[in-house]
VEXTIKE-429915 format. One record per residue (C-alpha): z, y, x; residue in three letters. Coordinates in Angstrom, 3 decimals, m for minus. Example, Ala and Ser with C-alpha at 12.3 -4.5 7.8 and 13.67 -1.06 7.14 Angstrom:
BEGIN
- c3  c2  c1  res
- 7.800  m4.500  12.300  ALA
- 7.140  m1.060  13.670  SER
This chain:
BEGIN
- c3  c2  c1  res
- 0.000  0.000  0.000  UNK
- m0.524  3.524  1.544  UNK
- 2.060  5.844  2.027  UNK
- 1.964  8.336  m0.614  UNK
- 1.529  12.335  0.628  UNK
- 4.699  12.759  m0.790  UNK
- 7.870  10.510  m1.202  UNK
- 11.340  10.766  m2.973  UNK
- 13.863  12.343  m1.320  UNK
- 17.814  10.615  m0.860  UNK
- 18.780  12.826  m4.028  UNK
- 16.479  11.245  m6.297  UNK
- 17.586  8.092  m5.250  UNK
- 21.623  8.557  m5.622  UNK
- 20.740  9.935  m8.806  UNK
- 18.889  6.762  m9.580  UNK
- 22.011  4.638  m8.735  UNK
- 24.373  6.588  m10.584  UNK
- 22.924  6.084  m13.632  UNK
- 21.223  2.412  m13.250  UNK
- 24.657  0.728  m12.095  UNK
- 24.344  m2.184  m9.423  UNK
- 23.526  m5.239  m10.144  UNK
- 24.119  m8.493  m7.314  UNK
- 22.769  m11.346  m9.494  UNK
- 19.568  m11.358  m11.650  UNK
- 19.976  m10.427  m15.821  UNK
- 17.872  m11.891  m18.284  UNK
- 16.266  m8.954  m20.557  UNK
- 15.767  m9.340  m24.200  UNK
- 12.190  m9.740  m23.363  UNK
- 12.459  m12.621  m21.180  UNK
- 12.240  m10.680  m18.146  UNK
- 14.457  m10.407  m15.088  UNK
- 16.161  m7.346  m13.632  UNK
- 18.707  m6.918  m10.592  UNK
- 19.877  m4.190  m8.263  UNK
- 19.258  m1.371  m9.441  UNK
- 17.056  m1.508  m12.223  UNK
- 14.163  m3.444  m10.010  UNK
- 12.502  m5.737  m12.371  UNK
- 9.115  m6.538  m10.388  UNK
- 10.077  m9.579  m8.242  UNK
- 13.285  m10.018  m9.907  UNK
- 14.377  m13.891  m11.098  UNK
- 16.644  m16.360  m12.091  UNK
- 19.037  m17.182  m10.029  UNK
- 18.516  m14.016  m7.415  UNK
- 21.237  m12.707  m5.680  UNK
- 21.122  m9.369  m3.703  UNK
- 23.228  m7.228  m1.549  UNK
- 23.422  m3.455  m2.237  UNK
- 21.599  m2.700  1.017  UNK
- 18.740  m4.864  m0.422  UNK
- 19.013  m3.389  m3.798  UNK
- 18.585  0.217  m2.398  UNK
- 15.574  m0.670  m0.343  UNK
- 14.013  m2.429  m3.303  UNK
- 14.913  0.832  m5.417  UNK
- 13.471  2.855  m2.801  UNK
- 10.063  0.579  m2.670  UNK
- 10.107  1.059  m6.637  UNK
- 9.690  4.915  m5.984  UNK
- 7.115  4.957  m3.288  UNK
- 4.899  2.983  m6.470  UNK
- 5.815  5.479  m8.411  UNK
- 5.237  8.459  m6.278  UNK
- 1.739  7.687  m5.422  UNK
- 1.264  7.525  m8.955  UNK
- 2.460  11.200  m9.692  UNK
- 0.401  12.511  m6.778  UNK
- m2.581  11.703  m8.770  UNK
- m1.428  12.496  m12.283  UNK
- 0.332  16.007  m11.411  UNK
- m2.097  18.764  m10.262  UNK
- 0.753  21.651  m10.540  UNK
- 2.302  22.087  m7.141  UNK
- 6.183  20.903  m7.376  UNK
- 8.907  21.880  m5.401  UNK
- 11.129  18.734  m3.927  UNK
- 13.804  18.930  m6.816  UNK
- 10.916  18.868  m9.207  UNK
- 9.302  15.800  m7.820  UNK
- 12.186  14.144  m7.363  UNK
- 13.828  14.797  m11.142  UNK
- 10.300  13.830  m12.298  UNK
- 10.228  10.327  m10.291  UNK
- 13.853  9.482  m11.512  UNK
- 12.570  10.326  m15.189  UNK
- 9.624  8.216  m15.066  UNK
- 11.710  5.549  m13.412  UNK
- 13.814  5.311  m16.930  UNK
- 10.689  5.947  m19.017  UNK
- 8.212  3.940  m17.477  UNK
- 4.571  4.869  m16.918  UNK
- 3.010  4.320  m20.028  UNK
- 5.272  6.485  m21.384  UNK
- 4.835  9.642  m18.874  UNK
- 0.987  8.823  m19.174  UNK
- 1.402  9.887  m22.524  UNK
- 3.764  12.341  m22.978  UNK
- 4.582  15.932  m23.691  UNK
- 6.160  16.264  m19.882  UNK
- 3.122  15.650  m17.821  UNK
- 1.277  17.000  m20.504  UNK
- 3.257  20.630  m19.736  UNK
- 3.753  20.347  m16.152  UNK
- 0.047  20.046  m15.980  UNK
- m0.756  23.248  m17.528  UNK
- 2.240  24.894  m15.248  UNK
- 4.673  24.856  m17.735  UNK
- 7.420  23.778  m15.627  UNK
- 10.560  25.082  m17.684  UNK
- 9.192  24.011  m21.112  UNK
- 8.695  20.270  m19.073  UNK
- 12.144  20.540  m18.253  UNK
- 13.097  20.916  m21.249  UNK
- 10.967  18.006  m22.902  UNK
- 12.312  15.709  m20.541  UNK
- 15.532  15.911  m22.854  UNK
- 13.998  15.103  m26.020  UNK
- 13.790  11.450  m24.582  UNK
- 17.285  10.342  m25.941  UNK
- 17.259  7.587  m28.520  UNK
- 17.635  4.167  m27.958  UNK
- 17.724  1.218  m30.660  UNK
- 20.615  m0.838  m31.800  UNK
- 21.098  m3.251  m34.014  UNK
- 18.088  m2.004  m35.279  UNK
- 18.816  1.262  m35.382  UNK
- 17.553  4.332  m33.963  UNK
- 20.295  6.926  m32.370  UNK
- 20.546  9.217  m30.117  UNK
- 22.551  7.573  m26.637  UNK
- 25.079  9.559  m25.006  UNK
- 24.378  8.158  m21.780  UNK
- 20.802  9.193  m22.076  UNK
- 21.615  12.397  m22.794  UNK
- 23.789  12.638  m19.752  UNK
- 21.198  11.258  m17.591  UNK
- 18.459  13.763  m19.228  UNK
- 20.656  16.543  m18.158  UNK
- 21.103  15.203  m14.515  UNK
- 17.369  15.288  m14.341  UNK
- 16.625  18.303  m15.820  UNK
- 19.546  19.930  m13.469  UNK
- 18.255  18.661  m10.532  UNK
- 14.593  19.652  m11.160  UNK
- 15.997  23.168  m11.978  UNK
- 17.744  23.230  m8.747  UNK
- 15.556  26.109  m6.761  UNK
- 15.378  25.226  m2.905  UNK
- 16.328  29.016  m2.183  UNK
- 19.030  28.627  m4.331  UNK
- 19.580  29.956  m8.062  UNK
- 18.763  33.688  m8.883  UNK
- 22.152  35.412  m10.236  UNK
- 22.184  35.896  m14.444  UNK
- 25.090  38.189  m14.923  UNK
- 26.497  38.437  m18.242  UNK
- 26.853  41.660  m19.127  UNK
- 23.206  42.222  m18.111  UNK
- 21.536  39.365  m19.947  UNK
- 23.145  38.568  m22.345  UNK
- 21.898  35.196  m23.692  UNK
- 20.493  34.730  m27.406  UNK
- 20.218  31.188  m29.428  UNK
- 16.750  29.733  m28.911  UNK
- 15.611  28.358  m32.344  UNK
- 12.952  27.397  m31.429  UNK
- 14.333  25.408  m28.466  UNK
- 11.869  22.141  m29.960  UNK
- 9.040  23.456  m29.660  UNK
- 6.927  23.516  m26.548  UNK
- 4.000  25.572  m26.579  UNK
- 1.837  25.306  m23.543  UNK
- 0.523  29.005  m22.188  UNK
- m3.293  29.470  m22.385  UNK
- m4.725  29.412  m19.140  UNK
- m4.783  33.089  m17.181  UNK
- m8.329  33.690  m15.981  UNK
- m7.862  35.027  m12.062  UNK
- m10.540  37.638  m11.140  UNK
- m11.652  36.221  m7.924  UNK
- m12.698  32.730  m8.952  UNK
- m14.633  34.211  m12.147  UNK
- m18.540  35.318  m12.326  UNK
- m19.319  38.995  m12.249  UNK
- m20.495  38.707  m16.328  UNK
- m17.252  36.888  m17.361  UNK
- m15.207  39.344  m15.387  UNK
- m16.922  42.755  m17.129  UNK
- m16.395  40.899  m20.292  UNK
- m12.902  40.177  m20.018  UNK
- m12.501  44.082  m18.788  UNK
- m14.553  45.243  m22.096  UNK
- m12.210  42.814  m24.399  UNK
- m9.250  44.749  m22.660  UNK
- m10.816  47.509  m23.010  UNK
- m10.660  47.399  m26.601  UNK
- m8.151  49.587  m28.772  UNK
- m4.966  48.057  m30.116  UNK
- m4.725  46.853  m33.453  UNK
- m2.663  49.201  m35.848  UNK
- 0.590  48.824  m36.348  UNK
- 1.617  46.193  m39.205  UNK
- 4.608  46.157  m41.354  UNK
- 7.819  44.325  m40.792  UNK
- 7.666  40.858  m39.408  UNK
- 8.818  37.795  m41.744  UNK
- 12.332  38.171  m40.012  UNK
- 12.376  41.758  m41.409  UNK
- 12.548  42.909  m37.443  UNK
- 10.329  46.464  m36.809  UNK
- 6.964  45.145  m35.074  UNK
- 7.833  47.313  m32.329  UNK
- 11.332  45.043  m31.545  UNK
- 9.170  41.787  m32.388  UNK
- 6.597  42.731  m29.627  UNK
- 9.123  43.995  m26.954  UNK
- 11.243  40.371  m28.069  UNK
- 8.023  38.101  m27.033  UNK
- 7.408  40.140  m23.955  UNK
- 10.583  39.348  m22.971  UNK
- 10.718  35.760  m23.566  UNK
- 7.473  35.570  m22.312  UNK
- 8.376  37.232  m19.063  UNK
- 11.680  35.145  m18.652  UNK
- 10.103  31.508  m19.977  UNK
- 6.808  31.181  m19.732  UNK
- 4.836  30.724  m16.420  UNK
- 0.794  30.961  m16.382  UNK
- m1.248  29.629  m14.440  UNK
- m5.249  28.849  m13.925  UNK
- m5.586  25.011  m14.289  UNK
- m8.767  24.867  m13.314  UNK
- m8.345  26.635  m9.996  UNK
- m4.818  24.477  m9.273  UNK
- m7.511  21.209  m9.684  UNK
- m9.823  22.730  m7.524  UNK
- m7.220  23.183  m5.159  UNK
- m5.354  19.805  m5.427  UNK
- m9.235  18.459  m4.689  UNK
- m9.410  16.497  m9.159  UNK
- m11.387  16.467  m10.955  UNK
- m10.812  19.191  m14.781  UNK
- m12.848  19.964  m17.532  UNK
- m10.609  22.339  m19.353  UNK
- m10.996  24.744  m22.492  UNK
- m8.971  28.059  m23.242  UNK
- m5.575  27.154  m24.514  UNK
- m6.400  23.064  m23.999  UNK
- m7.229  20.538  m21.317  UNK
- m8.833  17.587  m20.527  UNK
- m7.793  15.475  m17.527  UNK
- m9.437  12.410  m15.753  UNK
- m7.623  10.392  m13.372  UNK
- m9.178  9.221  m10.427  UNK
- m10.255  5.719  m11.092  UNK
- m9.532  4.719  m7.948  UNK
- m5.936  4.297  m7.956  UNK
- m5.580  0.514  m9.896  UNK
- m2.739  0.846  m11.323  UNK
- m1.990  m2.177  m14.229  UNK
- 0.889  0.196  m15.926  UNK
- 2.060  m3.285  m17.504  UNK
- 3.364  m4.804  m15.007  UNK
- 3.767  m1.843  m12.626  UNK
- 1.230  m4.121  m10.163  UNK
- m1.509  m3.359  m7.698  UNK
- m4.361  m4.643  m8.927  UNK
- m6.608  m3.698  m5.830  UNK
């Protein structure tokens, strides 16, 4: 297997172990299937033993798989913290899951604080046949969602008494930023038209806002969550620049992954 251009740093893995609890002797799943260690399930069988030295190097193994996995599936550049919280979350999800989800879905269109935030809407585990929301997932949601919101320079101070916070209610929903058009990767035409569109006069002034707030407080409102939450970016030029391949439309994308990779997402194999 090649090495991936980026691997898993120690915190991803401690967080890992925290929360998958050590196992010395194989467990038969519900599904018939084997796990031990640390949540390794690939080569795992009856009767296996391990030590927790060999459990941490099979864990570790487990994320190198899954790290060359997210090179090719994430084209927004991630800090360490980000990579890492994202490996340990696919790591409880699974592939299939991520493959499908609103996360990669958001981090691909450089929403990384709305991705964040999905990640936590994965919380419900069945019982008795019964759907419910797990506390332990919830605590292990956070953990991930900390550390990917752990800046590398350190956090930014958010005094009190000069942001106040407000209630989000509409903390659910995650609405994906249309893609910002940078001048010098667009044609000369596409530029002047953007400039003529801004160009354009304002729109008059409308009436009171279903919340009954003056349109003047609802507009200065969005700019400011907008300015605080939401982070733009050109998809097409972060493809370019990771070397994908994009086709994407204003406000939505499409994205191919490189068929070269043989992944069976089943069974978590090579297949080439």
């Amino acid at each position: 297997m090649k090495s991936p251009i980026r691997q898993v740093s120690p915190a991803a893995i401690e967080l890992l172990k925290r929360f998958e609890g050590f196992r010395s002797q194989a467990a038969c799943l519900d599904d018939g299937s084997w796990t031990i260690g640390y949540g390794h399930t690939k080569s795992a069988r009856e009767g296996a033993e391990v030590t927790q030295d060999g459990a941490e190097a099979l864990l570790i193994f487990d994320m190198m798989e899954i790290a060359e996995v997210l090179e090719d599936w994430i084209y927004t550049p991630l800090t360490q913290n980000e990579f890492d919280a994202v490996a340990a979350f696919v790591f409880s999800i699974g592939l299939d899951a991520f493959w499908s989800s609103d996360v990669l879905r958001l981090l691909n269109a450089g929403a990384t604080l709305q991705a964040a935030c999905a990640m936590e809407m994965w919380r419900l585990g069945e019982f008795s046949g019964q759907t419910i929301v797990v506390d332990a997932l919830v605590r292990r949601r956070a953990a991930e969602k900390a550390l990917f919101l752990t800046p590398p320079e350190g956090f930014v101070p958010t005094p009190s008494a000069v942001l106040r916070p407000r209630v989000d209610l509409d903390g659910g929903r995650f609405v994906i930023p249309e893609p910002v058009h940078a001048e010098p990767i667009l044609p000369e035409p596409v530029a002047a038209m953007d400039a003529a569109v801004a160009a354009e006069p304002p729109p008059m002034p409308q009436a009171a806002n279903e919340s009954g707030a003056p349109p003047a407080a609802a507009a200065m409102d969005a700019e400011q969550m907008e300015a605080l939450f939401s982070r733009q970016v050109d998809p097409i030029a972060m493809a370019k620049s990771k070397g994908k391949v994009k086709v994407a439309a204003k406000g939505q994308g499409t994205w191919w992954r490189r068929p070269a990779i043989g992944w069976d997402l089943s069974l978590h194999n090579k297949t080439n």
